[in-house]
C-alpha positions as CSV (number, residue, x, y, z in Angstrom):
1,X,0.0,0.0,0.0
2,X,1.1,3.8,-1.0
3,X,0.1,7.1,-0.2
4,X,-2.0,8.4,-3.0
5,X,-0.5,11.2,-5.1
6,X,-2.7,14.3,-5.0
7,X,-3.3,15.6,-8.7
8,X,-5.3,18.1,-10.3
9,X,-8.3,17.7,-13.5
10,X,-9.0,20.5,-15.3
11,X,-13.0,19.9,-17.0
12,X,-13.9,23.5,-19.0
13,X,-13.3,26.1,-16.2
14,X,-13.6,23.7,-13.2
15,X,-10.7,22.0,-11.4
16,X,-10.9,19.3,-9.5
17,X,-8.2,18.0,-7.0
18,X,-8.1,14.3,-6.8
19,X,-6.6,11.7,-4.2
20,X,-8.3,12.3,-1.1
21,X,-11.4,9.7,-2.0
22,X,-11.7,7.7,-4.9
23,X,-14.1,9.2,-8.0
24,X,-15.9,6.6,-9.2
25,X,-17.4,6.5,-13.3
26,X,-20.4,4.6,-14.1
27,X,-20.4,3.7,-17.4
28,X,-23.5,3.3,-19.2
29,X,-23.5,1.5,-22.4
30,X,-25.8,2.3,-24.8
31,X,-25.6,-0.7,-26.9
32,X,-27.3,-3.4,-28.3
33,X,-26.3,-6.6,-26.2
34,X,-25.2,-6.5,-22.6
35,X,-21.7,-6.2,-20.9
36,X,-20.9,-7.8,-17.4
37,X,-24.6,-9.1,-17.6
38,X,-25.6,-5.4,-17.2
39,X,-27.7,-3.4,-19.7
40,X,-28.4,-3.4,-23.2
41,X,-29.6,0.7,-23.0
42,X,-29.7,1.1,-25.9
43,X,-33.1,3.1,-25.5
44,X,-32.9,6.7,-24.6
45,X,-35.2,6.0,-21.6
46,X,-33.3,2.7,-20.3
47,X,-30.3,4.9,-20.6
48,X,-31.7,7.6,-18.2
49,X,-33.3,5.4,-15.9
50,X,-29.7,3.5,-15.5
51,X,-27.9,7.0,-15.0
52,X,-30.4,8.0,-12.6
53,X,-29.5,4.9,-10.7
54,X,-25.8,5.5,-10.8
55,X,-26.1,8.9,-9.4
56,X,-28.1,7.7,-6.6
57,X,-25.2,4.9,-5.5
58,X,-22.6,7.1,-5.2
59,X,-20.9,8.0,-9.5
60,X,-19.1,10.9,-9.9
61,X,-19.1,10.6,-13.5
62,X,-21.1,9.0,-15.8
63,X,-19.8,7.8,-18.9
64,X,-21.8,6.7,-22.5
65,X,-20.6,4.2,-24.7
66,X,-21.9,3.3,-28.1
67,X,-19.2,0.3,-28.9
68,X,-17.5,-2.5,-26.7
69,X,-14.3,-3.3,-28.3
70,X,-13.8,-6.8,-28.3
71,X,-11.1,-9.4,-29.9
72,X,-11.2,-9.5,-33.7
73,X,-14.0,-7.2,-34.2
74,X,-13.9,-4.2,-36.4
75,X,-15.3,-1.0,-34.3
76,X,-18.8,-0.1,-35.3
77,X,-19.7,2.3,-38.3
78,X,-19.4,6.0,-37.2
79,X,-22.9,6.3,-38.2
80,X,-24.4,3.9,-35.5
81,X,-22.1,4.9,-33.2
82,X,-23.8,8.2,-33.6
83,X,-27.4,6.5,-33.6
84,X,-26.9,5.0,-30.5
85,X,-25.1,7.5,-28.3
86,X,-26.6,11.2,-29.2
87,X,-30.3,9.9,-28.4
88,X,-29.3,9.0,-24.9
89,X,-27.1,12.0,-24.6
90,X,-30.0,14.3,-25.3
91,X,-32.0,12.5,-22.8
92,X,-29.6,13.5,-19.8
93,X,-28.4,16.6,-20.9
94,X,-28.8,19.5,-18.1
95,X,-30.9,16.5,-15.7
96,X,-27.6,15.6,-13.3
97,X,-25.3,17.7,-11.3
98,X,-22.2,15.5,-12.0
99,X,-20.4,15.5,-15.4
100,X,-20.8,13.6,-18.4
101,X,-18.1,11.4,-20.4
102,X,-18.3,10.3,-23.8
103,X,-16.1,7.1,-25.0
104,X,-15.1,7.5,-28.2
105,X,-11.7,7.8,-30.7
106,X,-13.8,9.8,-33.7
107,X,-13.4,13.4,-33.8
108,X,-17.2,14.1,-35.3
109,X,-18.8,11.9,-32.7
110,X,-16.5,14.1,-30.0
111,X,-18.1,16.9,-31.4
112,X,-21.2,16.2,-31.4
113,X,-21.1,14.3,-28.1
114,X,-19.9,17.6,-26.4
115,X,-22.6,19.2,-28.5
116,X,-25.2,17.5,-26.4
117,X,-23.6,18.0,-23.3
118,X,-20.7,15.9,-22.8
119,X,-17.5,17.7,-21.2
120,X,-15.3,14.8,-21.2
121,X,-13.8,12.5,-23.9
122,X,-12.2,9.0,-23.1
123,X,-10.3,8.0,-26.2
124,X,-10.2,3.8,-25.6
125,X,-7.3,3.5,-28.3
126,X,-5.1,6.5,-27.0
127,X,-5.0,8.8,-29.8
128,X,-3.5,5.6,-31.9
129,X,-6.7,5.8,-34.0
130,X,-7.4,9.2,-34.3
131,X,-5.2,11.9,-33.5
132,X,-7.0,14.6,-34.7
133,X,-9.7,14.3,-31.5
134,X,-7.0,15.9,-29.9
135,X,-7.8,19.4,-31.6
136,X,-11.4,19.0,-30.7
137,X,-10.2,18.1,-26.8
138,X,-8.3,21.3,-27.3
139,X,-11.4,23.2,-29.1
140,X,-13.6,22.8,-26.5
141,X,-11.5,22.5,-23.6
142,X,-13.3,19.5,-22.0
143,X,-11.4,16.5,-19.8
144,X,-9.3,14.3,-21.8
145,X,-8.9,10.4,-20.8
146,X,-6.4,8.8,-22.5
147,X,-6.4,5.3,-22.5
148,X,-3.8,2.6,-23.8
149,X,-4.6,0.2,-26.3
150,X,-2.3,-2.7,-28.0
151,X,-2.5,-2.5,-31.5
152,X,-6.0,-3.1,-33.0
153,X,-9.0,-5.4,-31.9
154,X,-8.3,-7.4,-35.0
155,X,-5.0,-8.1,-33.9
156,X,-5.6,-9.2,-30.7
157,X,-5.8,-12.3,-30.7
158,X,-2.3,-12.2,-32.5
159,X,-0.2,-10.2,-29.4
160,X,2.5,-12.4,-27.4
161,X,3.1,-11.9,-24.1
162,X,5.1,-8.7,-22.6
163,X,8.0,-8.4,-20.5
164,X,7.8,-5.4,-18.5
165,X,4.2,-4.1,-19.6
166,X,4.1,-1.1,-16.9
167,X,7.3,0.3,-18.3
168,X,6.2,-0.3,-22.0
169,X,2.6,0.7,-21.5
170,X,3.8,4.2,-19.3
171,X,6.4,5.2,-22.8
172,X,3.6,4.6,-24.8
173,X,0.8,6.7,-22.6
174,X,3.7,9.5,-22.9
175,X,3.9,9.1,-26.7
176,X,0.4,10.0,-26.5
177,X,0.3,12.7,-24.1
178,X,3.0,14.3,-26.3
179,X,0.9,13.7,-29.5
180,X,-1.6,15.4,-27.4
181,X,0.2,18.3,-26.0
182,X,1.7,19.2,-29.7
183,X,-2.3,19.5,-30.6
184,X,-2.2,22.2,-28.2
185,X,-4.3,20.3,-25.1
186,X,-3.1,21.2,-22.1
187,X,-1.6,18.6,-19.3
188,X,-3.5,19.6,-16.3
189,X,-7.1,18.7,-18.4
190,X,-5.8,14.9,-19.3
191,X,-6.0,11.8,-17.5
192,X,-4.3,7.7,-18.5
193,X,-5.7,4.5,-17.8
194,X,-3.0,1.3,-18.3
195,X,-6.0,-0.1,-20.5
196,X,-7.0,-3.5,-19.0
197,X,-7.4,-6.0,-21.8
198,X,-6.9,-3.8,-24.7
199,X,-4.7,-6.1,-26.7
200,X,-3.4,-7.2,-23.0
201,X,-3.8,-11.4,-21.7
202,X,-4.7,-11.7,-18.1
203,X,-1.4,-12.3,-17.0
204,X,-0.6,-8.6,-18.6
205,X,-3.4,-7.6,-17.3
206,X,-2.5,-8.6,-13.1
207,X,1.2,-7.3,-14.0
208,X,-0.2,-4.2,-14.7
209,X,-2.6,-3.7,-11.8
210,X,0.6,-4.8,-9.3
211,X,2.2,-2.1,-11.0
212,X,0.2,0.8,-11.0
213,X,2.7,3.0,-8.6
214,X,4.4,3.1,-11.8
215,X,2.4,5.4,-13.8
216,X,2.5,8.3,-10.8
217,X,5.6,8.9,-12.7
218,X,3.6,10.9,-15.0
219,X,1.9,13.4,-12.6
220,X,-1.3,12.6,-14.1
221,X,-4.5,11.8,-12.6
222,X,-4.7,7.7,-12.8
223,X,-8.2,5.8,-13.8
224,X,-8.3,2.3,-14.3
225,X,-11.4,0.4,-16.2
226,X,-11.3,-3.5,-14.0
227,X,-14.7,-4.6,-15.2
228,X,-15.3,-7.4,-17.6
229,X,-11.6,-7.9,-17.4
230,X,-9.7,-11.1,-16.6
231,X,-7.2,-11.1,-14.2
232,X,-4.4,-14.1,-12.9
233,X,-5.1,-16.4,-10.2
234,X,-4.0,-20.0,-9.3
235,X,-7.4,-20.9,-10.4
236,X,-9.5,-19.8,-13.4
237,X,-11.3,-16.8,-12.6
238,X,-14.4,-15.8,-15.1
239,X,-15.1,-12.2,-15.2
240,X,-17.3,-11.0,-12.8
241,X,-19.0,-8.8,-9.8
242,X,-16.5,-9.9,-7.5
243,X,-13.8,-9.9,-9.8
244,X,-14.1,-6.4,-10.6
245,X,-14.0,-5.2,-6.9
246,X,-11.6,-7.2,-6.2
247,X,-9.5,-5.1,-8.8
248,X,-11.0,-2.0,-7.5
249,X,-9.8,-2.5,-4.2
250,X,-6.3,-3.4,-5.3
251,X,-6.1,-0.4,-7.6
252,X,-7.4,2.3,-5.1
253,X,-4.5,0.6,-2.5
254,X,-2.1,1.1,-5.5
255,X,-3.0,4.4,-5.9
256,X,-5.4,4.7,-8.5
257,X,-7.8,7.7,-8.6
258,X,-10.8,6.9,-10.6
259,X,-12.2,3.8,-11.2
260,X,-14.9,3.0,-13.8
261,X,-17.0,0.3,-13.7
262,X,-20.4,-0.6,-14.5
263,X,-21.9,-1.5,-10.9
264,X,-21.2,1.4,-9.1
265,X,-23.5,0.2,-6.5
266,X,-21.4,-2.9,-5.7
267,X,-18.0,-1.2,-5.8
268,X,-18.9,1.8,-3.9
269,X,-18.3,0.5,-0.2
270,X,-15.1,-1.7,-1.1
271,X,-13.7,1.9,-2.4
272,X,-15.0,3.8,0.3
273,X,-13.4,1.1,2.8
274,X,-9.6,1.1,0.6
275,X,-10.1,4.5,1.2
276,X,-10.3,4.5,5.1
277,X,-7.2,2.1,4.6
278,X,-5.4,4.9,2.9
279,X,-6.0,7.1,5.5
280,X,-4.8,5.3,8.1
């Protein structure tokens, strides 16, 4: 266990200091089929209803998703991604006091996601996509998360092991903040996360959560995204509930600052408690 850096987050003209208590981001996605048996929400309503929910238990951001980037599987059309998210967008805008993310690499959907009221952009592939979403970041001066991504979900399935992932993954995350920074957005208004299974095998994956005291060498706010992730164990463990918190817990102890999940009801009390723990 490790005292938690204290960092600052820049959103449009607020600043937020982070490290005394673990921010939690409930991600909503607004898809089709369901993720860690939660959802679909597709519809508008559905979606509102489930941020509603969110709120209540505790999120301090809520995030929309239109895609779930799996193994082998090209990312949807930017079309449908557009079709899915902007309804549910419009249906929250202006209704909840905390802020809204939007998950996406595209620099149109950006803009229009912010259009509708989204003041934060998590780019899953970390700017390896789509560097131009940078210059919308920097347009509209919103929250940047910058997450890292291995290559491309078609390729996958194709990715060896890694020796020394933490050190790899934390060059590449400043490859990107650079990219980033050269665009003109400014440091204090961005935010990594390692990327948990995003080209990354389990084992990866658990070397990466031991590790996280690693990326506080970037002087960055830290998020990690533990749910429907696989981790290492002696036996095999499935994704799931439990898995997840477990995670949680063992980033927040490691020094993470936000985590995002989709049951922010069932991970809010093993935070709050790792938090207590830190404090001590």
């Amino acid at each position: 266990m490790m005292p938690r850096k204290k960092v600052e987050w820049r959103i449009k003209k607020e600043l937020w200091r982070l490290g005394e208590r673990t921010l939690l981001c409930g991600v909503i996605p607004v898809t089709p089929d369901a993720i860690e048996g939660q959802g679909p929400f597709e519809d508008p309503d559905r979606a509102f209803v489930r941020a509603t929910e969110l709120v209540d238990a505790g999120a301090d951001i809520l995030e929309f998703t239109a895609d779930h980037l799996r193994p082998g599987r090209k990312p949807i059309e930017e079309a449908e991604e557009l079709r899915r998210l902007i309804p549910a967008l419009k249906r929250v805008k202006g209704r909840f006091a905390i802020p809204v993310s939007v998950e996406t690499f595209r620099p149109a959907v950006a803009e229009k996601a912010i259009e509708h009221g989204a003041v934060i952009v998590r780019d899953p592939s970390g700017l390896t996509l789509e560097q131009e979403l940078a210059k919308v970041v920097m347009k509209h001066d919103v929250g940047f998360i910058l997450q890292h991504m291995r290559g491309t979900p078609q390729t996958w399935a194709k990715l060896g092991a890694w020796k020394d992932p933490a050190s790899l993954v934390t060059a590449e995350l400043t490859a990107a903040l650079n990219r980033a920074g050269r665009m003109g957005v400014e440091r204090n208004r961005m935010v990594v996360d390692p990327g948990f299974g995003m080209g990354k095998r389990k084992e990866t994956n658990t070397e990466l959560l031991v590790a996280l005291d690693e990326f506080h060498k970037l002087h960055l706010p830290l998020m990690v995204s533990p749910f429907n992730q696989q981790f290492d164990a002696e036996i095999q463990v499935e994704p799931c509930a439990a898995t997840t918190t477990a995670a949680a817990v063992m980033a927040v102890l490691r020094g993470a600052h936000i985590i995002r999940v989709m049951d922010v009801p069932s991970v809010r009390p093993a935070t709050l408690v790792a938090d207590q723990a830190l404090r001590g």
